[in-house]
MARBASE-234996 format. One record per residue (C-alpha): x, y, z; residue in three letters. Coordinates in steps of 0.001 Angstrom, whole numbers, plus 500000, padded with zeros to 6 digits. Layout:
<atoms>
XYZALA/...
</atoms>
This chain:
<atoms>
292919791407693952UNK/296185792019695649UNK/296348795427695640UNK/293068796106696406UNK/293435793626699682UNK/296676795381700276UNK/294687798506700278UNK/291922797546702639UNK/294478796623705250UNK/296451799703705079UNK/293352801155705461UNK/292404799307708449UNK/295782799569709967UNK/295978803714710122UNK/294542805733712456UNK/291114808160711564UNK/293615811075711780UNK/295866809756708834UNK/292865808935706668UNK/291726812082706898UNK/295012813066705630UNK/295041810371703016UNK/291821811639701698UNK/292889815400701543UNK/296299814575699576UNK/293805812784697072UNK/292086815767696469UNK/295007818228696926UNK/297124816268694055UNK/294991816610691575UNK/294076820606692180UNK/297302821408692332UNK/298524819386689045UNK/295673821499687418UNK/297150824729689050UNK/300460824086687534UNK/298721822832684000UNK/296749826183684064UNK/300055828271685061UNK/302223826757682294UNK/299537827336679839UNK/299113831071680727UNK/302976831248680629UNK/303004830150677016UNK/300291832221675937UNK/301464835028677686UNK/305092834407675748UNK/303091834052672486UNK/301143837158672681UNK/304769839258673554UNK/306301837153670110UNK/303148838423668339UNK/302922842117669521UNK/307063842494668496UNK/306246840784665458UNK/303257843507664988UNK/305658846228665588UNK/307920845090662876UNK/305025845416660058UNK/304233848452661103UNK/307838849991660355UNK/308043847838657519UNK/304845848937656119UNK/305754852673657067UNK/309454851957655116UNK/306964850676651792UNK/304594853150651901UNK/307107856111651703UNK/309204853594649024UNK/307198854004645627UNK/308196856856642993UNK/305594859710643320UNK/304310861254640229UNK/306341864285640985UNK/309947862436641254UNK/312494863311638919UNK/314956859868639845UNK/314031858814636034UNK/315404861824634352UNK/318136862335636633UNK/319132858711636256UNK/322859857844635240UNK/324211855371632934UNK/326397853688635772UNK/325508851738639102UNK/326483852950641947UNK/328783850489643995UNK/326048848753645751UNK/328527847096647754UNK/330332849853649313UNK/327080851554649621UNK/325160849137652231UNK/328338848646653776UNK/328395852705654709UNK/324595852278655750UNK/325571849500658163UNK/328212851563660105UNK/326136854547659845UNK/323789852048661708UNK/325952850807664032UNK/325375846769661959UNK/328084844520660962UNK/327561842709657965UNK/329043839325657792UNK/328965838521654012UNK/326837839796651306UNK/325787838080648186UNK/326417839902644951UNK/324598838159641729UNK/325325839857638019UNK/323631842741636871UNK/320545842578634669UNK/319475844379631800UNK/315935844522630678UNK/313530847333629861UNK/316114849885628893UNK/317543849256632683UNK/320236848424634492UNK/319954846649637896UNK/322301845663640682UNK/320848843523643685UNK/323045842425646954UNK/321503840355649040UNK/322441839615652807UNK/321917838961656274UNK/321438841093659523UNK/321363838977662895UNK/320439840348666654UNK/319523843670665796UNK/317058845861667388UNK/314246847100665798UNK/315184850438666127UNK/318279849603664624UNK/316651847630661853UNK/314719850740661093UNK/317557853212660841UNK/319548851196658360UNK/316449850800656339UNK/316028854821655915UNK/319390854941655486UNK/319979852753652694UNK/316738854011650639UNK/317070857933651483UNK/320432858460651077UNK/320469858010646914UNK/316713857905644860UNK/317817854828643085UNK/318704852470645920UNK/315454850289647287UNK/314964847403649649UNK/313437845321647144UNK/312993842191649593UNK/312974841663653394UNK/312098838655655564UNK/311943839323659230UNK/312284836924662311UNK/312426837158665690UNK/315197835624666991UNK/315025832854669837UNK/317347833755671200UNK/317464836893672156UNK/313352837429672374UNK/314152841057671848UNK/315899840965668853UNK/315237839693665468UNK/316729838693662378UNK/316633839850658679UNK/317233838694655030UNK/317477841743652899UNK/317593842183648894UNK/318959845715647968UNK/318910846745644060UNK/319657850120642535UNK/319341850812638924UNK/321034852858636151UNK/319986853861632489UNK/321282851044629897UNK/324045852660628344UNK/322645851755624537UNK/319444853206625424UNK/321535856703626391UNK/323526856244623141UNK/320327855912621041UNK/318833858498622463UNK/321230860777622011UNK/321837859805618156UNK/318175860522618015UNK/317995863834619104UNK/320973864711616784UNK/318454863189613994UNK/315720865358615034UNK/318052868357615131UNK/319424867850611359UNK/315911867456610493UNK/314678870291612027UNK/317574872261610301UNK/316455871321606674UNK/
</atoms>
């Protein structure tokens, strides 16, 4: 009850003029909190849509990268394959300054063999890079030598630096198991003496 008597008499105490004006900041305050509401929402959305459309962009190269990736019928990388890996290590490393991207540290876990295969994987990270950038080390690493593929990536954009994102890459290149040459080889000497009797 006190602040509602408190109210009448300020009430009855101004003037007409400064009720009027009481009256229009009541209905001024609230339009313009929903003005500023509606603006920060449109800002967000708006930020959103940008994050999206880079994010877009990215799949696109990336699916561009994969679709040009997988061995056509035609290739010849199988029977040209060696016996030894090529020094994955050195190898992304010359892709990177090609690039123009430093790489901090790269993860290199033991090679495995299965199938009659040898593979090599690195894996590392690539922080504030440009798309454009991210998409020139990417041909570089997988046209520059038949057996060397991206055979993971994870891309995020990077907070911050909106422009910019960052990557987590897996590279592997492969190589003939070198029992698999040897028995081949002893094979086709079989075959030979065979053929000679």
């Amino acid at each position: 009850m006190a602040i509602r008597e408190r109210a009448r008499d300020f009430w009855d105490r101004i003037s007409p003029r400064e009720r009027m004006l009481v009256i229009l900041a009541g209905v001024a305050a609230p339009l313009i909190l929903a003005y500023w509401l509606g603006s920060s929402i449109s800002d967000g959305l708006g930020k959103i849509e940008t994050k999206n459309e880079k994010m877009r962009k990215a799949l696109k190269i990336v699916a561009d990268l994969k679709a040009r990736g997988p061995v056509q019928a035609s290739d010849d990388t199988l029977e040209k394959m060696g016996t030894e890996l090529l020094p994955l290590e050195s190898y992304v490393q010359e892709a990177a300054a090609t690039s123009k991207i430093v790489i901090k540290s790269i993860q290199s876990p033991p090679e495995v063999t299965r199938n009659k295969f040898v593979t090599k994987s690195v894996k590392f990270k690539l922080e504030d890079l440009e798309l454009e950038q991210l998409k020139s080390f990417l041909q570089e690493v997988e046209t520059k030598s038949k057996v060397v593929i991206v055979t993971d990536l994870d891309i995020a954009r990077d907070f911050k630096e909106p422009k910019k994102v960052d990557a987590d890459l897996e590279v592997t290149t492969y190589a003939r198991a070198k029992e698999n040459a040897a028995g081949s080889s002893g094979s086709a000497a079989g075959s030979a003496k065979k053929d000679d009797k």
